[in-house]
N, CA and C atoms as a LAMMPS dump frame, in Angstrom:
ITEM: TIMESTEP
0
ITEM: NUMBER OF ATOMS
258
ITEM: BOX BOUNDS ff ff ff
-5.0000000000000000e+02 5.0000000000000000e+02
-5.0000000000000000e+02 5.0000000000000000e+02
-5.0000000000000000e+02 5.0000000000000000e+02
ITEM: ATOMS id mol type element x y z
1 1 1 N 17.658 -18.253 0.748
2 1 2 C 18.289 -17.28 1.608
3 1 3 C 17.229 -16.264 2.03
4 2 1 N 16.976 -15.874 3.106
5 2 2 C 15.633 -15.305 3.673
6 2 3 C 16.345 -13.79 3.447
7 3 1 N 15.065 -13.059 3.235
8 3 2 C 15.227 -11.662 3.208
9 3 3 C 15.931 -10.825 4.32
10 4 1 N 16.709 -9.554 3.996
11 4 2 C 17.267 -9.226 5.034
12 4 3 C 16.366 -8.019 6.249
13 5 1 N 16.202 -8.069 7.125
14 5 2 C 15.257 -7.025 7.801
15 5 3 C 15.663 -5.997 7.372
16 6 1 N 14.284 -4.82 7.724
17 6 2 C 13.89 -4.096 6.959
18 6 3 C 15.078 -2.992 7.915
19 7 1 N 15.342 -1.812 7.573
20 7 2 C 15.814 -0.552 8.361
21 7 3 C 14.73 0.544 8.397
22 8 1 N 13.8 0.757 9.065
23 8 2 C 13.143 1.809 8.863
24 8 3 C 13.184 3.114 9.733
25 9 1 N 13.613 4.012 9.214
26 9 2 C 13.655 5.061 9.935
27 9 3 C 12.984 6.054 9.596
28 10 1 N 12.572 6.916 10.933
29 10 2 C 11.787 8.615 10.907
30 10 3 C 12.139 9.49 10.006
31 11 1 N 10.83 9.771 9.614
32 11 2 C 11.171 11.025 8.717
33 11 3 C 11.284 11.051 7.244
34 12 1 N 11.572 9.434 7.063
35 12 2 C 11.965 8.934 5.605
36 12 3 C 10.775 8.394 5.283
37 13 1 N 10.8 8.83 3.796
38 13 2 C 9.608 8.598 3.169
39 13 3 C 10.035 6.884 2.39
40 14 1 N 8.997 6.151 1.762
41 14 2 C 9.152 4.608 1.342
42 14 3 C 8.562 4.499 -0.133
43 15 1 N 9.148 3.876 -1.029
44 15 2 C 8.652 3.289 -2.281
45 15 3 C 8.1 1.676 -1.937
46 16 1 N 6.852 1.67 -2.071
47 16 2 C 6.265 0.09 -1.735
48 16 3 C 5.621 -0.074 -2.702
49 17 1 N 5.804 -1.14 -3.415
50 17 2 C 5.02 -2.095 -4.713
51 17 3 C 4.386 -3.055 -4.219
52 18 1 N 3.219 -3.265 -4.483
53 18 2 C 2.017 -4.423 -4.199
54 18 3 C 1.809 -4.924 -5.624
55 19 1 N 1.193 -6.38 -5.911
56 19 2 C 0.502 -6.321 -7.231
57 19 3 C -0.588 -7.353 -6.563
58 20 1 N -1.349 -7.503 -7.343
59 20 2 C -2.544 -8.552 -7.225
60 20 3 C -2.49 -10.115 -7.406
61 21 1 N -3.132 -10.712 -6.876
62 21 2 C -2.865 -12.222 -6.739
63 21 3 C -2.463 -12.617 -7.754
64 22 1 N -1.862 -13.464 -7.736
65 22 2 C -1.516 -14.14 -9.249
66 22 3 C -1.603 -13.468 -10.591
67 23 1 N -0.487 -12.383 -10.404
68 23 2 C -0.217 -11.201 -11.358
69 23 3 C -1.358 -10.84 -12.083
70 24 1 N -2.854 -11.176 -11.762
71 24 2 C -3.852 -10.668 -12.684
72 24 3 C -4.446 -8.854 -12.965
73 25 1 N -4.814 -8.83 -13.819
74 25 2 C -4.971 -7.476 -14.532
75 25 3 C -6.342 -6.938 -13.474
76 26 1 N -6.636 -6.831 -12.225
77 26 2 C -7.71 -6.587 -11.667
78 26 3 C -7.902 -5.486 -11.449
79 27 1 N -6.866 -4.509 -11.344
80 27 2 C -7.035 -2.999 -11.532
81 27 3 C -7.657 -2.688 -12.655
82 28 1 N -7.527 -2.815 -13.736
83 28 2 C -8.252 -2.412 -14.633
84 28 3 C -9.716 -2.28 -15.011
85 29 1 N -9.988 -3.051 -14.182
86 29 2 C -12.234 -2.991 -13.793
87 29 3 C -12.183 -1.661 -13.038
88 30 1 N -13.256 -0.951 -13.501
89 30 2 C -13.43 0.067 -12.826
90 30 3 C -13.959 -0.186 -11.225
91 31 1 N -14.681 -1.431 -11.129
92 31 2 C -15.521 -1.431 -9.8
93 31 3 C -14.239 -1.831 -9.004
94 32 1 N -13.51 -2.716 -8.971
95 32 2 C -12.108 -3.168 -8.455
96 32 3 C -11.181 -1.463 -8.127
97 33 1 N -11.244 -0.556 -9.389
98 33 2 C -10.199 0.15 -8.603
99 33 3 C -11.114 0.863 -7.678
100 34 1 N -12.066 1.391 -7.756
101 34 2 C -13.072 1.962 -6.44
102 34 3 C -13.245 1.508 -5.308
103 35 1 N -12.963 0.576 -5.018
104 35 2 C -12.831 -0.636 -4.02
105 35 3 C -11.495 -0.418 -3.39
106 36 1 N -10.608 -0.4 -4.521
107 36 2 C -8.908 0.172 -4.07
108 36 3 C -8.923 1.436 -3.268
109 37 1 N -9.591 2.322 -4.201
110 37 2 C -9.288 3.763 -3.884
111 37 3 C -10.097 3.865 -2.302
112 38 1 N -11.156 3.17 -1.826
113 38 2 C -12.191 3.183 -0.851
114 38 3 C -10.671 2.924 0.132
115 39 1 N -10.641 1.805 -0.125
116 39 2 C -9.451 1.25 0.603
117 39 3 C -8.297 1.979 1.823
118 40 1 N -7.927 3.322 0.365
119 40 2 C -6.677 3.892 0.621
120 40 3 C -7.259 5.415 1.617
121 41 1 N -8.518 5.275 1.533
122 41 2 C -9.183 6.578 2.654
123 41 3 C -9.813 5.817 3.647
124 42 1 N -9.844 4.592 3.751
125 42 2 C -9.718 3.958 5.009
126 42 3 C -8.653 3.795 6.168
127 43 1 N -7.638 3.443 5.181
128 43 2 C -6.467 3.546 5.704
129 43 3 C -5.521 5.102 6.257
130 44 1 N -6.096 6.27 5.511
131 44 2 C -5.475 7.398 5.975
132 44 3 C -6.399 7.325 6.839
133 45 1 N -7.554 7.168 7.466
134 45 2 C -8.35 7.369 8.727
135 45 3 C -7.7 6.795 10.095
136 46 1 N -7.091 5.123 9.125
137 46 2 C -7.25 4.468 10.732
138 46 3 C -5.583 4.811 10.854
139 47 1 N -4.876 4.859 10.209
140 47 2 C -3.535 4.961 10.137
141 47 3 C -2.773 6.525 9.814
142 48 1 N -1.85 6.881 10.788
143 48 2 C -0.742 7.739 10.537
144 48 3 C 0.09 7.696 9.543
145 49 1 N -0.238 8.272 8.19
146 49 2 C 0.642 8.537 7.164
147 49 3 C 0.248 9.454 6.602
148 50 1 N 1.478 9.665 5.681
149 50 2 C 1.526 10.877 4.317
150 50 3 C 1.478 9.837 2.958
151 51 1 N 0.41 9.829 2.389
152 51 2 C 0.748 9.469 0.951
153 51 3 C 1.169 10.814 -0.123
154 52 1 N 2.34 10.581 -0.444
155 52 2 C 2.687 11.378 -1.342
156 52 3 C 2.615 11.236 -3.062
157 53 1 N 2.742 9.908 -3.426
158 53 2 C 2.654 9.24 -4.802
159 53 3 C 1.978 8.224 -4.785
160 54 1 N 0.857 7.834 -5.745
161 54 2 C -0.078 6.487 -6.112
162 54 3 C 0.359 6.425 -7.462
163 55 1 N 0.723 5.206 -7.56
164 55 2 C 0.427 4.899 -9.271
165 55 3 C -0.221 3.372 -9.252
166 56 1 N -1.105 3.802 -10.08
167 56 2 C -2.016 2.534 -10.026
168 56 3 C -1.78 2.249 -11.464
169 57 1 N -1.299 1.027 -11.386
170 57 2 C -1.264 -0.187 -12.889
171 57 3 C -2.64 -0.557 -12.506
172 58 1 N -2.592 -1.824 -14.202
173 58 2 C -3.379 -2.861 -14.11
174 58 3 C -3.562 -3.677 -13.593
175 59 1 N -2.077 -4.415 -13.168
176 59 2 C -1.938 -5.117 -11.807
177 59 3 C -1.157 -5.068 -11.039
178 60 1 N -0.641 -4.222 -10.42
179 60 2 C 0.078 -3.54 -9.132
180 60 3 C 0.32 -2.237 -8.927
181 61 1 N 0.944 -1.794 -7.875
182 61 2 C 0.184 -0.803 -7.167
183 61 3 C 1.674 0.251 -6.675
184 62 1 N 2.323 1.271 -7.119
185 62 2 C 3.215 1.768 -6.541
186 62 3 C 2.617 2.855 -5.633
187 63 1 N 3.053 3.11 -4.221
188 63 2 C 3.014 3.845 -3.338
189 63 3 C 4.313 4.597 -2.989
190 64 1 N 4.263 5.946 -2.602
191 64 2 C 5.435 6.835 -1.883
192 64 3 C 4.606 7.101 -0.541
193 65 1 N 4.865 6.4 0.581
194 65 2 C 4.589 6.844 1.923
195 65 3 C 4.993 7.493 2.893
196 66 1 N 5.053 7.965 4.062
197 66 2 C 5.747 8.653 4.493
198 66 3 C 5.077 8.327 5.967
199 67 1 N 5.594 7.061 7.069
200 67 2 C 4.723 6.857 7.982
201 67 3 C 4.983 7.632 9.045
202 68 1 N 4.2 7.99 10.207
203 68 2 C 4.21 8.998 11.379
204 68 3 C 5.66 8.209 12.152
205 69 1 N 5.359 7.014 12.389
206 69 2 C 6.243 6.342 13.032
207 69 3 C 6.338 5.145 11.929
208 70 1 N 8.101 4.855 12.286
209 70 2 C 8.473 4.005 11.027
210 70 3 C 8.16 2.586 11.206
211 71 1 N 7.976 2.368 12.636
212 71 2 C 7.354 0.783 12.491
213 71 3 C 5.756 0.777 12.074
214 72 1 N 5.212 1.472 11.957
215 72 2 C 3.634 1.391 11.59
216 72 3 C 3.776 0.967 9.99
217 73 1 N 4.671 1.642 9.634
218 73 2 C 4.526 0.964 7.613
219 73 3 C 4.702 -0.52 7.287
220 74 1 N 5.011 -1.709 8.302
221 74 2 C 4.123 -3.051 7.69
222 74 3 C 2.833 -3.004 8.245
223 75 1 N 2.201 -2.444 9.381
224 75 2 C 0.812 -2.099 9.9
225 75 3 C -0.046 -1.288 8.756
226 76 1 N 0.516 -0.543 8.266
227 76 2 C -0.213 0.001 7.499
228 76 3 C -0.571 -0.825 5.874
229 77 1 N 0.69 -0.627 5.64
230 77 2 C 0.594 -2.304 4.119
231 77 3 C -0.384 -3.583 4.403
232 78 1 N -0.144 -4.078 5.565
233 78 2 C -0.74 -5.144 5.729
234 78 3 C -2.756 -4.867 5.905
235 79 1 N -2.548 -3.615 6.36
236 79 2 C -4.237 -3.537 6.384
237 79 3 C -4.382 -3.139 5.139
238 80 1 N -3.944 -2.09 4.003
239 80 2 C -3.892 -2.168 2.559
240 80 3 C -4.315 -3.368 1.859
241 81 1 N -3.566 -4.264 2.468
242 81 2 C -3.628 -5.427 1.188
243 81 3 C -4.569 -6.425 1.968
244 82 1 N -4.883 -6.384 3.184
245 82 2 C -5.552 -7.279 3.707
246 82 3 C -7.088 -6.518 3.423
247 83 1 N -7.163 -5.419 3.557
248 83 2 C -8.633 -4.56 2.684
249 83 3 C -8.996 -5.462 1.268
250 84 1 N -7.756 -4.589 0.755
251 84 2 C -8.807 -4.706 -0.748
252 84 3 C -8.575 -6.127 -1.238
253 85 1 N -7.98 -7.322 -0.858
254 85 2 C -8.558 -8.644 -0.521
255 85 3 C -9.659 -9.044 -0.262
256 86 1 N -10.002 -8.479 0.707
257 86 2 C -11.426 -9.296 0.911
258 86 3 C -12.603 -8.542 0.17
C-alpha cells in the first residue's frame, strides 16, 4: 500500500528522521560526523530554512525544520542526504 502524500504547509515547522545506509553506526566516527555537520551549512547556504533541533545518533539523524516555503522541504532533504552520501 503506497504511502499517503505528504500535506505541507507554511509556517509549520517538520520532525524528519534520516538514518544511514543499512542501519550502520557511521555517525559515530568523528571524521563522518564533520562531513555531516559540513553538510548541514551547506545546505542553510543553498537552501531557505530554519533549523531549530539536530539530534545526531550513531546512526540516524533527527531534524526540526522549518522551510521558507513548504514545498522546498523534500528539496532540501534530498540535497541533505544526497551530500553526505557521496
Amino acid at each position: 500500500m503506497p504511502r499517503k502524500p505528504r500535506s505541507l504547509q507554511a509556517g509549520y515547522s517538520y520532525h524528519v528522521t534520516t538514518r544511514c545506509n543499512n542501519r550502520e553506526f557511521k555517525l559515530s566516527k568523528r571524521e563522518c560526523l564533520e562531513v555531516f555537520l559540513y553538510a548541514i551549512k551547506k545546505a542553510l547556504d543553498k537552501h531557505q530554512f530554519k533549523l531549530y533541533a539536530l539530534c545526531i545518533m550513531s546512526n540516524h539523524v533527527h531534524y526540526l525544520i522549518e522551510p521558507v516555503q513548504p514545498e522546498d522541504l523534500p528539496k532540501i532533504m534530498h540535497f541533505l542526504n544526497w551530500y553526505t552520501a557521496m
